[in-house]
C-alpha positions as CSV (number, residue, x, y, z in Angstrom):
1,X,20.4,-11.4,-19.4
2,X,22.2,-10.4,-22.3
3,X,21.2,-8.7,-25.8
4,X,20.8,-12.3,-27.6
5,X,18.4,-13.7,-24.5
6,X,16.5,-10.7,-24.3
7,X,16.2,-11.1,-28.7
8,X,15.1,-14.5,-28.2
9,X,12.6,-14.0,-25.3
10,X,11.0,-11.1,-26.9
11,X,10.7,-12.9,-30.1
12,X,9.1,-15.8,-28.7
13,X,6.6,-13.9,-27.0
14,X,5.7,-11.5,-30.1
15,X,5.2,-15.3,-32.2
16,X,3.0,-16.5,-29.0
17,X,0.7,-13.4,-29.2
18,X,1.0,-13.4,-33.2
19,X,-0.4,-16.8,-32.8
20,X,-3.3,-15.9,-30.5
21,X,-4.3,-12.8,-32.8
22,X,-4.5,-15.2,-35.7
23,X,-6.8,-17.3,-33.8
24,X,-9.0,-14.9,-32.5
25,X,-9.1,-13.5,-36.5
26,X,-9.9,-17.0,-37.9
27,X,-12.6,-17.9,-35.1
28,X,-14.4,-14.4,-35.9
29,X,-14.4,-15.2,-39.4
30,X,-15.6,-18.8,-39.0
31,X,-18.6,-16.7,-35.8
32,X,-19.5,-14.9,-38.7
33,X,-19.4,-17.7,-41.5
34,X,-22.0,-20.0,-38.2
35,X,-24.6,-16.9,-38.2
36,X,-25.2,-16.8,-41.7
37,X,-25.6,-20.3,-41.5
38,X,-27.3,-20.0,-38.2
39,X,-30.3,-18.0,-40.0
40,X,-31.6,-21.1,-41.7
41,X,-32.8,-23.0,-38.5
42,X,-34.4,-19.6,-36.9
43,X,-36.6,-18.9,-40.5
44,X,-38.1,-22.2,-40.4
45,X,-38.0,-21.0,-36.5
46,X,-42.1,-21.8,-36.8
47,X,-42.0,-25.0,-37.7
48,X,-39.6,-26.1,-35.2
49,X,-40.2,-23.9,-31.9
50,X,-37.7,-26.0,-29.9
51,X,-35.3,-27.4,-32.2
52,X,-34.2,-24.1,-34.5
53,X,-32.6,-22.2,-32.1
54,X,-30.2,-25.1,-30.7
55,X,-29.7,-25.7,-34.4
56,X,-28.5,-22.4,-35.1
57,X,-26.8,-22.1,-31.3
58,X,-25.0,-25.3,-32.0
59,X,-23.7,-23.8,-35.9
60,X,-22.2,-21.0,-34.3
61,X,-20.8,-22.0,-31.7
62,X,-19.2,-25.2,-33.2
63,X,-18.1,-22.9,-36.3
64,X,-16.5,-20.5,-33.9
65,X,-14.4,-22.6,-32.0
66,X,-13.7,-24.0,-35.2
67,X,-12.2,-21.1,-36.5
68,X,-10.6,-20.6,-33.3
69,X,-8.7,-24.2,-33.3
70,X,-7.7,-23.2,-37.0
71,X,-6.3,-20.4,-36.3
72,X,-4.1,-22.2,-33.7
């Protein structure tokens, strides 16, 4: 392997794990953007014991991947 290949290989692994970083940033932002918005369902927790926390388990997690995809 020459100079040139090794450029290129290290390159294209240093974009690949650039890319992944990013992802992982975004989809923490977005995890953090789903729990504020997750605390809605679990205050009116009371009026709907079965329903609030899937609510708020369902914003977060579907925020957080979204993030994630985004960052992709």
């Amino acid at each position: 392997m020459d100079d040139r290949e090794l450029i290129v290989t290290t390159l294209r692994s240093l974009s690949g794990r650039l890319r992944l970083v990013r992802a992982l940033f975004a989809g923490v932002r977005f995890l953090v953007v789903g729990l504020a918005l997750a605390l809605a369902p679990l205050l009116v927790k009371g009026l709907f014991p079965v329903a609030g926390p899937l609510a708020a388990l369902s914003l977060t997690g579907g925020l957080g991947l979204l993030g994630f995809l985004y960052g992709l």
